[in-house]
N, C-alpha and C positions, 0 to 999 in steps of 0.2 A: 308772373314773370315767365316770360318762354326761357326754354334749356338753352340759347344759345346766347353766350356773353357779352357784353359790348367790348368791343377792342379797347376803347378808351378806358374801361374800367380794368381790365388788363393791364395796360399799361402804366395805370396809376398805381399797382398792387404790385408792379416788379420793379417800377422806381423807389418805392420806400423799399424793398428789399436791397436795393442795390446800395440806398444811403443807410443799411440798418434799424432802420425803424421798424421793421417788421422780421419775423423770422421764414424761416426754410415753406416750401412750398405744404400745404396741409397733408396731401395726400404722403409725402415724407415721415411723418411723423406718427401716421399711421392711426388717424382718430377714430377712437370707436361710437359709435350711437351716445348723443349728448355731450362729449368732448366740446370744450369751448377752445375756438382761440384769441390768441389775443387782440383784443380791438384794435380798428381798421379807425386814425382819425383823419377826417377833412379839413384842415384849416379853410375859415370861411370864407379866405381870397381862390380861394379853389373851388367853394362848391356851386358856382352857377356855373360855367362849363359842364364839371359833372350832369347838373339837373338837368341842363340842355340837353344832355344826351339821354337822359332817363326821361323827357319830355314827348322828344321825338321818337320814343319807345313805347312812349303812353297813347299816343296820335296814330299807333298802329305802322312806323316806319323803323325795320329792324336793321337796317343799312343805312347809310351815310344819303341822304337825299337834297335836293337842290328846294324842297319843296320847303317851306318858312311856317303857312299856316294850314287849318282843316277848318272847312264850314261847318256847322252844327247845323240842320233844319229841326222844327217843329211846326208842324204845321203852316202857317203864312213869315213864322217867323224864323230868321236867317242870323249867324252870329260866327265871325271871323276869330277864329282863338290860334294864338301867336306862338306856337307852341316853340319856337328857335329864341323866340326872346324871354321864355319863363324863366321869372328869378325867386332867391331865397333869400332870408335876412336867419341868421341863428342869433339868439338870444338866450337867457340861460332858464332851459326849460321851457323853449318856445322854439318855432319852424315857423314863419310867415313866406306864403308862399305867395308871388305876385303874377297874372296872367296876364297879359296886354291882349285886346280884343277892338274889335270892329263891327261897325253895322249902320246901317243908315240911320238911325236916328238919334248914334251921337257923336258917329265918327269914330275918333279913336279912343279910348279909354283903356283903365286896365283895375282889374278887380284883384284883391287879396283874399287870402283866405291865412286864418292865423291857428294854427293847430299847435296844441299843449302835451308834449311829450315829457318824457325822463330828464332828467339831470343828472351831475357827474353825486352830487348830494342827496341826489332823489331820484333813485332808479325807477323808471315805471315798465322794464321788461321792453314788448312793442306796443303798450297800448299808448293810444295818441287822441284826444278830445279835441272840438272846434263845434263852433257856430253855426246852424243850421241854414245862414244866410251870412254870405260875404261880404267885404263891403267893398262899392265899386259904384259905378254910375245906374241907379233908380232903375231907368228901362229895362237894365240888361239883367239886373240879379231880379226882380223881379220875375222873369222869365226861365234864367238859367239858373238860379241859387244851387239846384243840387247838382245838374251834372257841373258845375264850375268846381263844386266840392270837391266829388268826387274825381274830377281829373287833376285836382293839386294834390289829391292823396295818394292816386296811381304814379303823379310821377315823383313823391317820395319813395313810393314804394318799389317801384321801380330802381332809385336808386340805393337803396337801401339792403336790396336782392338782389342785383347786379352786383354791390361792391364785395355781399358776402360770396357770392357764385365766383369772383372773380378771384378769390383766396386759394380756389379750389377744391378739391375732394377728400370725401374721406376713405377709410380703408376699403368700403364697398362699393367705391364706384361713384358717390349722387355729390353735385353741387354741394357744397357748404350753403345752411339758411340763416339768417338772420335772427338773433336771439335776443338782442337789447339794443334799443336806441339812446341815444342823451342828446341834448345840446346844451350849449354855450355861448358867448357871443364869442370867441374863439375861433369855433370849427362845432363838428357833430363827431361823434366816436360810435359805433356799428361794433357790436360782436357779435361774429360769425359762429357756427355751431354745427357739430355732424349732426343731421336730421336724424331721428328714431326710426326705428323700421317700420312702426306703424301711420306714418307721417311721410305721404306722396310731394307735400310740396308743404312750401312754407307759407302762411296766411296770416299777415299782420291785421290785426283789430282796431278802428279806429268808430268812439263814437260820437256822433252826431247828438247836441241841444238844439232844441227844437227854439 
């Protein structure tokens, strides 16, 4: 995740402040190395908005742009990936992540990827499992299975390191990182965390079954 915030995740972070749902800004409180605070949750009618904007973060655009998708090439083969209309479904203990894509040979389609995180009953930290292959339209995951993975997990990650970055700082200065995920069919709840001094940036773990 780059150091610089998405406004919109800002602005979600000083609206629950403003309804109480959260407290005083981090760097306030004055956190030191491994200081948690307290979780950051999405109600689920909230979080495709969010991922849009962590999508369009993933797709390499750190500004507000007019642009909707990015081609992928590989060699002869070409693939329209929707990055303004990627969605999320929470479930409890589950992130299904939904891409809409293009290509000539089947038009329009849109692949999922279903990643297996924490729970509010079953913490699993940020580690997050999925399927080595998505499921979506034949031509297309046969060709793209892993970057399609991988860019539904940059833009959880994305938003997941935006919402804690967007908490704030701790008493030395860095972004707050990301320390635990969960979901629910609810929403997802994110605690944030002053990074350790031996720790440049934050780096969620996700593995891949083959």
């Amino acid at each position: 995740m780059a150091e610089t915030v998405a406004p919109e995740f800002v602005d979600f972070i000083q609206a629950e402040r403003l309804a109480s749902r959260l407290p005083q800004a981090a760097a306030r409180t004055k956190m030191a190395e491994g200081d948690v605070y307290p979780g950051v949750f999405i109600a689920a009618g909230r979080l495709n908005p969010l991922l849009r904007v962590a999508a369009r973060r993933a797709a390499g655009f750190f500004r507000a742009s007019k642009r909707t998708e990015v081609i992928w090439v590989e060699g002869d083969n070409e693939l329209a990936v929707n990055f303004a209309e990627v969605g999320v479904q929470a479930g409890d203990g589950t992130l299904q992540v939904s891409i809409p894509v293009r290509c000539d040979q089947i038009g329009k389609g849109t692949v999922t990827v279903l990643f297996a995180v924490g729970a509010p009953n079953a913490p699993a930290g940020l580690y997050a499992a999925t399927a080595g292959r998505p499921t979506g339209p034949e031509a297309v995951v046969a060709i793209w299975s892993q970057a399609l993975v991988a860019f539904a997990w940059n833009c959880l990650l994305e938003l997941v390191s935006g919402m804690a970055a967007a908490v704030g700082k701790d008493q030395r200065g860095n972004l707050l990182v990301p320390v635990e995920l969960s979901a629910r069919r609810q929403g997802i709840e994110i605690v944030p965390m002053a990074r350790f001094r031996f720790a440049g940036s934050s780096t969620l773990k996700t593995a891949v079954k083959p």
